[in-house]
N, C-alpha and C positions, 0 to 999 in steps of 0.2 A: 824259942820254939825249936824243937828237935826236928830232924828229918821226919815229913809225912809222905802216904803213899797217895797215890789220886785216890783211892779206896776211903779212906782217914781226910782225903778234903772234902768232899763230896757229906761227907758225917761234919765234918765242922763249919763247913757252909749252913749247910740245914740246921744243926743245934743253932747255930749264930741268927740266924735268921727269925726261928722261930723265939727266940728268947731276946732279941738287941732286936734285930730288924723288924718286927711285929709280924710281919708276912711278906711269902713272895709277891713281886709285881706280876700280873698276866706274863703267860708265856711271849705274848709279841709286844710286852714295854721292855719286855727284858731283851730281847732281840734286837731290838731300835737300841738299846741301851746299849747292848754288845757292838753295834756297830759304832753308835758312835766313841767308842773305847778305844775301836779298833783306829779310827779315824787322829785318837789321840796319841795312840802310839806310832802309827803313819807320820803321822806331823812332825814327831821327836826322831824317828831313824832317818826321812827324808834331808833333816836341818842336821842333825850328827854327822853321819853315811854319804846322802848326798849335795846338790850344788848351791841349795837354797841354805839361807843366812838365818841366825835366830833372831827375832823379834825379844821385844822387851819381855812378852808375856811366854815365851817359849824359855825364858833363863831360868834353871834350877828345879825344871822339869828332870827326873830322873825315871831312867830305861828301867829296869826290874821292876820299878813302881807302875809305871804304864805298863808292862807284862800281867802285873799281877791282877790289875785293875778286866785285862781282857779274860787272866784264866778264871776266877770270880765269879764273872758274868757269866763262863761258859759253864762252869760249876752248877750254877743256880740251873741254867736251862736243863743241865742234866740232869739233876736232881725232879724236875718240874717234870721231867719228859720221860722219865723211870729206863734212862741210858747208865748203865754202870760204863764208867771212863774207862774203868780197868781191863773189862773183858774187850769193849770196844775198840782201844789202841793196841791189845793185843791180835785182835782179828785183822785191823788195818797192816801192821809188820807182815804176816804173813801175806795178807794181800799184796804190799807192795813188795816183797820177796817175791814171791812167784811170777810176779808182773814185769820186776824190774830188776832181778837177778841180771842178767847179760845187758842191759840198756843203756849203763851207763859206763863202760868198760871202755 
């Protein structure tokens, strides 16, 4: 797969879904779902990054996989909640521009 834009995920979440996945879950199974995603990538950067040890069941867990699995989730909610990622993480730069231009100097 070539480089995509969030524009282009956002379209291949939703074709995937509506043709492999059969339908969205509810906006808040999907949010419980993002959490605990988010819980599994926690799990994988605290045992990598920080002081705790990996278990048997944490071996061969991989970082980008657990990424992908959080951007996905947050894909679908986008998509469900008619948030275009693209214009919205461009509003956010400007925001934290403006905000945090001199803050961290």
């Amino acid at each position: 797969m070539s480089d995509i834009t969030l524009k282009e995920a956002q379209l291949q979440v939703d074709q995937w879904i509506k043709t492999i996945g059969v339908r969205y879950f509810s906006e808040l199974t999907n949010l419980g779902i993002l959490m605990e995603e988010v819980g599994e990538l926690s799990r994988l950067m605290v045992r990598t990054y920080g002081e705790q040890t990996f278990k048997e069941s944490d071996k061969g867990r991989d970082l980008g996989d657990e990424m992908a699995d959080v951007l996905w989730v947050l894909l679908c909610l986008a998509n469900q909640t008619g948030v275009d990622l693209t214009e919205a993480l461009k509003k956010n730069f400007e925001k934290k521009t403006a905000r945090d231009s001199e803050r961290h100097k």
